[in-house]
N, C-alpha and C positions, 0 to 999 in steps of 0.2 A: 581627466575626463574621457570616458569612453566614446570612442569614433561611432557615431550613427551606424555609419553605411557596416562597417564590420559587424554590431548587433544585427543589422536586418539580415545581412549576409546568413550570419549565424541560424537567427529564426528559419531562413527558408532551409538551409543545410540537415537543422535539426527534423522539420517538421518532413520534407525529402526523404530522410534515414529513418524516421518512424515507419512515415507511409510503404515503406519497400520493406523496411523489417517484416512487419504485419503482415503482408502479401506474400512474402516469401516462406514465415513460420505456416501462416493457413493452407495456403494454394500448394508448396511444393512439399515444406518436411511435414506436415501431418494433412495430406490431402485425402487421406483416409483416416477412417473413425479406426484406433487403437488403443491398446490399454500401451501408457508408457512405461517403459522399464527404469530400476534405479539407473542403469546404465546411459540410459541415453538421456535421463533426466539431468544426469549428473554432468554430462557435456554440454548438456543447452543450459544449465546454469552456470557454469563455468565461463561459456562463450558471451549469454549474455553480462557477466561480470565483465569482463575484458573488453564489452563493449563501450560501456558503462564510462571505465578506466579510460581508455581511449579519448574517447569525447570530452570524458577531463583534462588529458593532454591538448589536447586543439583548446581548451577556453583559457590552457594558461599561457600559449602560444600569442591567443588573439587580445585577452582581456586582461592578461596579466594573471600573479600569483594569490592575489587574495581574491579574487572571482573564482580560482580553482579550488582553493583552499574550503571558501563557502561551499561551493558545488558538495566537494568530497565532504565535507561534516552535512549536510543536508541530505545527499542521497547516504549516507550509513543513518541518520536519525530514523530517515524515513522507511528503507530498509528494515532497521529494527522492528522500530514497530509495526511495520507491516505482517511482521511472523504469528501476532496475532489473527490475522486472516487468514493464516495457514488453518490454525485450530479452528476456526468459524466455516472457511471450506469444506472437513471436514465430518464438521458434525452436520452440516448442511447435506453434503453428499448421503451419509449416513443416513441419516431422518428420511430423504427422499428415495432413498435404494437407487441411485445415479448407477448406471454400468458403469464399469471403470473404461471402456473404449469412447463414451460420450464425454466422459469430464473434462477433458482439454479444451473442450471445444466450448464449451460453456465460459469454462476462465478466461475462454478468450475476447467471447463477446461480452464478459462480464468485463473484463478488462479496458475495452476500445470504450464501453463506456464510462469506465474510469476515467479515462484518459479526457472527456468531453466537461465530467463534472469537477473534475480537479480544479479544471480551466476556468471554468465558472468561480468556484470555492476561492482558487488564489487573486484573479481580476477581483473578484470584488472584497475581498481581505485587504490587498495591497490600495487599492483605489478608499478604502475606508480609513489605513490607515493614514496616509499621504495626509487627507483632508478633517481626520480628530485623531490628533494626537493622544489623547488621554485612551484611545480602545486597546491600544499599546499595550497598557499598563494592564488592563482586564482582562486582556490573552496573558498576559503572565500571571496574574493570579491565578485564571482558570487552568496555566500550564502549573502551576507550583498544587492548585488543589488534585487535580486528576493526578499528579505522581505522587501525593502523597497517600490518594486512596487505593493506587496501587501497594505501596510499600505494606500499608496495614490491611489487604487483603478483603478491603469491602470495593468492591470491584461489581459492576450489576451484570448480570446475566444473560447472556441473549438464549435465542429460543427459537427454533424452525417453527414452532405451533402459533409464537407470535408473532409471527410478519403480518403484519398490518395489509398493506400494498398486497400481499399476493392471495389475501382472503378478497381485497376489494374488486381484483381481477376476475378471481372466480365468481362473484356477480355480475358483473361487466359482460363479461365472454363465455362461454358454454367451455369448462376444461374436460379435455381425453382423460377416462381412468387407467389407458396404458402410455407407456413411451411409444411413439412413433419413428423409429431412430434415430436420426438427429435432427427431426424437422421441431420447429419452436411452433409454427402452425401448420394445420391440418384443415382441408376444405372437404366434406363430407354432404351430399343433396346439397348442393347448392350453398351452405351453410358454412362458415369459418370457425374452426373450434383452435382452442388453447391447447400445447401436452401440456404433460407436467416439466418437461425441460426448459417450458418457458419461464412456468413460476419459479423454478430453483432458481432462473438466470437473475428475474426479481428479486429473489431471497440474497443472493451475490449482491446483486447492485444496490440494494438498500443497506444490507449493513457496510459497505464500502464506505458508503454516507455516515456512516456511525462512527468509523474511524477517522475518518478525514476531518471529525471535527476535532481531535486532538493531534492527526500527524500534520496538518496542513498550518494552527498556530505553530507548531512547537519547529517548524522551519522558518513562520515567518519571525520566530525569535532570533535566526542567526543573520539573516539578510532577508528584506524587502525589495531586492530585483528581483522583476516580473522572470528574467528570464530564466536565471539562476535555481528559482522557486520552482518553476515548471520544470524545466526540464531535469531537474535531479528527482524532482516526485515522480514524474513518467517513467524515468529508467528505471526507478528504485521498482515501480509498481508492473513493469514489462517481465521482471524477470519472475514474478511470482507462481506462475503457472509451473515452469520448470522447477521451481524451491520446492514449492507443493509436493511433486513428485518424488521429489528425492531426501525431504524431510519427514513424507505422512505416515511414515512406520516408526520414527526414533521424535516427536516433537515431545512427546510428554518427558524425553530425557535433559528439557531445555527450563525445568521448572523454576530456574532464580531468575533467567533472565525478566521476568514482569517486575522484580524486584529493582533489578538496572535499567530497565525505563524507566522507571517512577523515579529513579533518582536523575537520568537525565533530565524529567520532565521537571523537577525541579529544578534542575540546573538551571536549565534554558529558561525559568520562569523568574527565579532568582538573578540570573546575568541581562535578562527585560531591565528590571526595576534601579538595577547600577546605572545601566551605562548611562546617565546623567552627570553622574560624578564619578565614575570609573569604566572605563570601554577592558574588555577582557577581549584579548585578538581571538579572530576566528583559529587560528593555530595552535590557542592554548582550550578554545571551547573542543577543538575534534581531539586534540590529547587527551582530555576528560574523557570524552564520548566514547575513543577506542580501548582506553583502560578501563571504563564499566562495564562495556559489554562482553571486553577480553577478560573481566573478569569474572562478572555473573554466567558467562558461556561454561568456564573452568569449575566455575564454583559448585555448577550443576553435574557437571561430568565425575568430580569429586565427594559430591553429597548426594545419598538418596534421598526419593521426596518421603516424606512422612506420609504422603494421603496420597493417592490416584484416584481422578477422577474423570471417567470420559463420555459423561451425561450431559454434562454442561462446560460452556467458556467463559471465563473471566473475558470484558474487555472495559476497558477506562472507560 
């Protein structure tokens, strides 16, 4: 049984290291608007991995080795699939002509409120499933059909022209036809207008929402700790800004990996509906997890794609 006071420990440790992370990437290393380089993209992902890893070590210190084992096949699930929001990033940025000196700053507030709806998403997933066992069963289905409509390539669409939300806004609120550098609002006679850095940041925040509705079951397939669930979705989703940077010239050379989610997302939907009569350890679920992705990553690097296409994104 896990000791209370060490989880609460933990929560405040955790949520302490966020808040000063946060503070410290805005306030100190980008307290000016710049375009990032591969260079420095590729250190701040680097570091935020190692932080990631770190904080893995402290929960196998404190919780033991199957809470770390979760953690680590949770944050690489969610990871994964979060490379789809690299490609969504970008065609977001794209459609809305984003300077490259503002986009950090955007992923960032796009991020913190990640970080807010995640919270929501996994409290009330985990508090659903505690009290009806049976919705269990229905995230694994829903995990087993969205990776199967990855594998066969019917995948739906997104689209900067249709964000719902940031057309509703533009009624709402008078929107600026220029960027106003990195201000989200602008007060003009008296009057508060929208830019357009606002709406992009809604165009972020909404489809985040889009995916969380398939990376947020397909964690609570490996473990239903609140804390486990959170805090590997948070890391996994902290370090995106800096992946962004340092994969947005080479993502289209990553074309199989959609193939190796759909088959994790099968896994995890498939290993849902066992463990009644067969539990599959979390040690042999992240074996799976690291040998699909270590291989669909190869498989890519080794195969060209047959079609490029950088008009639109596939997302489950």
């Amino acid at each position: 049984m896990k000791n209370t006071y060490m989880l609460t420990y933990l929560w405040i440790f955790f949520s302490i290291l966020i808040v000063l992370l946060l503070i410290i990437d805005l306030f100190v290393i980008h307290r000016k608007d710049k375009e990032i380089s591969l260079k420095h993209s590729l250190i701040e992902t680097g570091i935020w991995i190692l932080i990631s890893l770190a904080f893995n070590v402290v929960i196998y210190f404190t919780l033991g080795s199957k809470s770390a084992s979760e953690f680590l096949t949770a944050y690489l699930i969610e990871k994964s699939l979060s490379v789809d929001n690299l490609f969504v990033f970008q065609i977001i940025f794209t459609y809305y002509m984003v300077p490259a000196k503002l986009q950090h700053r955007v992923l960032f507030w796009g991020i913190v409120g990640s970080i807010v709806m995640r919270a929501v998403f996994i409290y009330f997933g985990v508090k659903l499933i505690e009290n009806f066992d049976f919705l269990l069963y229905i995230m694994g289905l829903f995990l087993v059909f969205a990776g199967i409509k990855l594998l066969l390539g019917k995948e739906s669409k997104i689209n900067p022209r249709n964000n719902l939300i940031g057309r509703l806004i533009g009624n709402i609120i008078p929107v600026m036809k220029n960027y106003q550098g990195n201000q989200f609002f602008v007060s003009r006679n008296w009057k508060v207008y929208a830019t357009p850095l606002f709406i992009v940041l809604v165009a972020i925040e909404t489809t985040d929402i889009i995916f969380a509705l398939d990376s947020v079951p397909a964690i609570l397939g490996i473990t239903v700790d609140p804390f486990i669930v959170y805090t590997s979705n948070i890391f996994a989703i902290l370090g995106l800004r800096a992946l962004y940077f340092s994969l947005s010239g080479i993502m289209s050379l990553f074309h199989l990996l959609k193939y190796g989610l759909g088959i994790i997302l099968v896994f995890i939907g498939v290993k849902i509906f066992c463990e009644d009569f067969y539990h599959i350890d979390t040690l042999y679920s992240l074996a799976v997890v690291l040998m699909v992705l270590f291989g669909s990553i190869v498989g890519s690097l080794m195969i060209k794609p047959r079609l490029a296409n950088n008009t639109e994104i596939p997302i489950q």
